[in-house]
C-alpha positions, -999 to 999 in steps of 0.1 A, spaced: 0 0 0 13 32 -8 16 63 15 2 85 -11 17 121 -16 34 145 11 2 169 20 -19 134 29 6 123 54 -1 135 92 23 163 102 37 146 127 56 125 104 69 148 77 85 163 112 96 135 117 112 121 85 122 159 81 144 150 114 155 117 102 165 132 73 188 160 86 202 132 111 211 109 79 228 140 64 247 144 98 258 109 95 271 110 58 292 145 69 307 128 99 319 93 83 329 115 55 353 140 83 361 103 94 373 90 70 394 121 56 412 116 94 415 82 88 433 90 55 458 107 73 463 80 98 470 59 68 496 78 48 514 85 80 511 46 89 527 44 50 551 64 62 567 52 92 557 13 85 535 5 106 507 -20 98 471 -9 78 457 -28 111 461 -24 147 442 -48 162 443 -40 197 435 -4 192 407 -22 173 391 -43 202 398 -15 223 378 6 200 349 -22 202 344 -21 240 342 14 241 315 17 212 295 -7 231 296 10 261 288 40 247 259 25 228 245 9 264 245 43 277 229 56 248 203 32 248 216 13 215 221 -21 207 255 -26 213 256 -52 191 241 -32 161 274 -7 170 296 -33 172 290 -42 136 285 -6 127 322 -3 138 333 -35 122 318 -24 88 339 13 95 369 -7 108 371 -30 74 367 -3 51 390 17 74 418 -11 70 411 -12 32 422 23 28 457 20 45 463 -15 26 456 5 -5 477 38 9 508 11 19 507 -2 -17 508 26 -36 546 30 -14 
């Protein structure tokens, strides 16, 4: 069933979605000013040797996400695959970074 057009929806939910959608863009503008830090972390990683992956800094990360999700009300395991997903394509980057020498 379809919702029909904008003006036949109740106006508490094009507030809503309106909110959503300004939250969404907030998301997209953070993992992007995420991953231009993580960039940096990468060439400098290039740099100096050090491995794409640091897997203790890794799990580390983990059990902080999760207890910030707790707090926040969040699944923590829904954030801890969030972060996995961020962490793979993370590691991608400086594998890429390290092979280009």
């Amino acid at each position: 069933m379809s919702e029909g057009t904008e003006t036949d929806l109740p106006d508490e939910l094009i507030r809503i979605r309106g909110s959503i959608d300004n939250i969404d863009a907030a998301l997209v503008h953070l993992l992007a000013e995420r991953f231009k830090c993580t960039q940096t972390v990468g060439r400098l990683k290039a740099r100096t040797g050090l491995p794409p992956s640091d897997p203790a800094r890794e799990e580390r990360q983990i059990q902080r996400l999760r207890a910030l999700a707790e707090e926040a009300g969040l699944d923590p395991v829904f954030a801890e695959k969030f972060l996995n997903f961020i962490v793979a394509e993370v590691i991608r980057h400086h594998e890429d970074i390290a092979a280009e020498g």
